[in-house]
C-alpha positions as a printed NumPy array, in Angstrom:
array([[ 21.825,   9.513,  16.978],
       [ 23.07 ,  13.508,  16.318],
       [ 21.284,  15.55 ,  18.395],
       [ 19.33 ,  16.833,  15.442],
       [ 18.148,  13.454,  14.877],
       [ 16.681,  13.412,  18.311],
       [ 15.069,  16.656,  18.004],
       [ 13.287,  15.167,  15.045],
       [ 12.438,  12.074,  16.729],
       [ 10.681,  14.609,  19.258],
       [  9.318,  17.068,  16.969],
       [  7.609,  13.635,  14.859],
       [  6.306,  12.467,  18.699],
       [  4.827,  15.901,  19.456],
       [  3.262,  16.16 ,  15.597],
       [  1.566,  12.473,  16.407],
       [  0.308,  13.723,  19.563],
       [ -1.105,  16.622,  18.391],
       [ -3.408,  14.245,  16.311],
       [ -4.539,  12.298,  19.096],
       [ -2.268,   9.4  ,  18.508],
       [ -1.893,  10.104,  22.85 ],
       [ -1.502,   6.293,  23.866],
       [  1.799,   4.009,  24.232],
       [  2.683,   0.807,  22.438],
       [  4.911,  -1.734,  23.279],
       [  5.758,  -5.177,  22.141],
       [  6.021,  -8.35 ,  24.395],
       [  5.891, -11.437,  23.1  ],
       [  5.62 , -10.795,  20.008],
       [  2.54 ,  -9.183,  21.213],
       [  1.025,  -5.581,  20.811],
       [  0.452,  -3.885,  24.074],
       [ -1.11 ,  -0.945,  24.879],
       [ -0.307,   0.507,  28.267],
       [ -2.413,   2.979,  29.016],
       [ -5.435,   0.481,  28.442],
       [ -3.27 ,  -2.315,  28.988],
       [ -5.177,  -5.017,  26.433],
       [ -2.98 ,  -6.907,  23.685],
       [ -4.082,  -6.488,  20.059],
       [ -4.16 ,  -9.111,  17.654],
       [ -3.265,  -8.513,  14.241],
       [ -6.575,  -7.826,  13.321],
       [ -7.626,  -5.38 ,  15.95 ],
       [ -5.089,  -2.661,  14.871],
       [ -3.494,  -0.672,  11.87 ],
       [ -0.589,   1.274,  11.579],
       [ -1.481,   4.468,   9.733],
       [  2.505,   6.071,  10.003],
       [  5.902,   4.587,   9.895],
       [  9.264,   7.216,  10.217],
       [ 12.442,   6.05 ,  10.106],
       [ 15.466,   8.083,  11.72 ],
       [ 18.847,   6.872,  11.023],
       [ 21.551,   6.977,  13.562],
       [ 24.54 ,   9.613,  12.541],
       [ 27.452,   7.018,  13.472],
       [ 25.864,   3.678,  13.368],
       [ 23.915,   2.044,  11.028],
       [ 20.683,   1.585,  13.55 ],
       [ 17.927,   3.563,  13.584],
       [ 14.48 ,   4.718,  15.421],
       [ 11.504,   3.519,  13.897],
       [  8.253,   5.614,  15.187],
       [  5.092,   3.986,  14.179],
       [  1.293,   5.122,  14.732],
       [ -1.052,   3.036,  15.191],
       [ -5.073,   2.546,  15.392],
       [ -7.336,   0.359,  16.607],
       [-10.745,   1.094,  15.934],
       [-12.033,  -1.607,  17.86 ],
       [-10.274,   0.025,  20.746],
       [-11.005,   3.313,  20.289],
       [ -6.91 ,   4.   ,  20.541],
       [ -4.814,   6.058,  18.783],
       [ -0.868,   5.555,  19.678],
       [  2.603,   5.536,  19.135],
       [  4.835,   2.796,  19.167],
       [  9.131,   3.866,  19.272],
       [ 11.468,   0.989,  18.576],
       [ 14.854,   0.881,  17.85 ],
       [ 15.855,  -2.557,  16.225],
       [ 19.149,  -3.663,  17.144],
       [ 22.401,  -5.157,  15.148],
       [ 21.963,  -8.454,  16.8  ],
       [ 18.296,  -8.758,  16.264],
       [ 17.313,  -6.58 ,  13.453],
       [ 14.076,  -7.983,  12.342],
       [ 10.585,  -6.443,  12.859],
       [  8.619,  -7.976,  15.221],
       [  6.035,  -9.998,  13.554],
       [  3.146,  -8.653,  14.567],
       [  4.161,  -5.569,  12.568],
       [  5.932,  -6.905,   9.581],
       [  3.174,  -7.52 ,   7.271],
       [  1.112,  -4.629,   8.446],
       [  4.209,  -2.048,   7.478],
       [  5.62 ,  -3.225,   4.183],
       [  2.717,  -1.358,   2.533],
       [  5.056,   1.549,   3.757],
       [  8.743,  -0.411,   1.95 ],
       [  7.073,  -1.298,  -1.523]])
């Protein structure tokens, strides 16, 4: 990624955090996990309300930066994942839930 793609990926962070999305997803298993409150979420338990996509300069990967709510929860978060070459596929606990954002 050029180093103005990285500033972007930072400037996008800082904009989410500035909106309260302040909490830290991950995925394991095929799982969402939040760290800071460190619960999984089922499908059903959480929304993503963003996805940005920044493309790599000299490669065809890219960052995907995704926020996400759970109301349930009470959490607001980010989630930063960089799918790679050998296993591009979204996780499934997020396909579904972002192809509103690919139509």
């Amino acid at each position: 990624m050029s180093k103005n793609g990285t500033h972007a990926v930072v400037d996008k962070i800082a904009d989410l955090q500035k909106r309260g999305f302040s909490s830290d997803f991950v995925v394991m298993d095929n799982q969402l996990f939040c760290t800071q409150q460190k619960i999984f979420l089922s499908n059903d338990e959480f929304d993503i309300n963003e996805v940005h996509s920044f493309p790599h300069t000299n490669s065809r990967h890219e960052t995907i930066l995704i926020g996400i709510t759970s109301q349930q929860h009470a959490i607001k978060g980010i989630l930063l994942t960089q799918p790679a070459s050998h296993n591009p596929a979204v996780p499934n606990v997020l396909f579904k839930k972002m192809g509103k954002f690919w139509l």
